[in-house]
N, C-alpha and C positions, 0 to 999 in steps of 0.2 A: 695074579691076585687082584683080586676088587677092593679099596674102600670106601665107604661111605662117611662121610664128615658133617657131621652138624653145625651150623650156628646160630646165633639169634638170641638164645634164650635168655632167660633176668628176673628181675622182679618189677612189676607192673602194677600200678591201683588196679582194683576192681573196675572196668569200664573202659581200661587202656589197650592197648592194643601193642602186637609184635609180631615182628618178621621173620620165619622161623626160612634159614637155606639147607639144602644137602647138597652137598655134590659127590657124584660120585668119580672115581680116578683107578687107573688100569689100566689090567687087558680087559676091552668092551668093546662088542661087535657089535651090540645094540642094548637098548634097554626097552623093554615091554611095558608093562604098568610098574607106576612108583607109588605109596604111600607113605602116612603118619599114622603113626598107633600113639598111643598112651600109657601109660600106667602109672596111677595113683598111689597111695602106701597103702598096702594090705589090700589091694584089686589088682584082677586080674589086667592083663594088657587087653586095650579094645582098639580098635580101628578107628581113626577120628573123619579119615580122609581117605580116596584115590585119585587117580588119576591116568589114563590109558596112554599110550607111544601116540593115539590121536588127540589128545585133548577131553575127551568124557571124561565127565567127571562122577563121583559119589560121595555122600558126607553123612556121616553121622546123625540122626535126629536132633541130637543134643546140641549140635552144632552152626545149623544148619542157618542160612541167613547174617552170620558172624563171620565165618571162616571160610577164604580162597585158597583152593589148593591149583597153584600153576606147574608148568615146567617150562626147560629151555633146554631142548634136545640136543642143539648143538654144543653146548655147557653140561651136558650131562647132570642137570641141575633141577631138582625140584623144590617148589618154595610152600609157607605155608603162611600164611597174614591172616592172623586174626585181630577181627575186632570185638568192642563194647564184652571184653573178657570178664569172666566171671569167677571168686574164687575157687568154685569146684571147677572149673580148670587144671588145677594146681596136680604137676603129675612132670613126671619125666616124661619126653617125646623123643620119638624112634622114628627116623624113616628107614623104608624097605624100597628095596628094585630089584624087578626081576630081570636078571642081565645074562643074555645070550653071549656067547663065547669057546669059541671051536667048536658049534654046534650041537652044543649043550645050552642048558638053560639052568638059570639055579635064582634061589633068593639068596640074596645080601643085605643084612642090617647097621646100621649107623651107631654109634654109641651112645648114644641118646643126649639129649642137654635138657636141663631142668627150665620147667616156667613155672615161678610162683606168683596169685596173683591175689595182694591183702584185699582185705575188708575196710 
């Protein structure tokens, strides 16, 4: 079995900024691309972030110039740091990893941690 464990999340002024971790733990032969989604109340989940087993990256428009998404392969660890947060921010965060394992590949989700961030 895989899990993914979140940390980070809180309550933040508008403009503050926070360090969002996953790690993930198991059986893991590898992990492929890692992400962070979203979801707001009453919206769908969106993609905020990625991130490849090489380092490429992809971010959301909305996001884009605020928020780093890294990883640390050997920690099976992806992070998310955002800055100058905004209150539509404000939404549960999920990361995913695609993780290979007796030669198979699957997705795995995290149980999300809440960022809320006032006005």
């Amino acid at each position: 079995q895989v899990q993914l464990v979140e940390s980070g999340g809180g309550l933040v002024q508008a403009g503050g900024s926070l360090r969002l971790s996953c790690a993930a733990s198991g059986s893991i032969f590898s992990i492929n691309g890692m992400g962070w989604y979203r979801q707001a109340p009453g919206k769908q989940r969106e993609l905020v972030a990625a991130i490849t087993s090489g380092g490429s990256t992809g971010y959301a428009d909305s996001v884009k110039g605020r928020f780093t998404i890294s990883r640390d392969n050997a920690k099976n660890t992806v992070y998310l740091q955002m800055d100058n947060l905004k209150p539509e921010a404000t939404a549960v965060y999920y990361c995913n990893a695609e993780v290979r394992q007796s030669g198979i590949s699957f997705l795995s989700w995290g149980q999300g941690t809440q960022v809320t961030v006032s006005s």
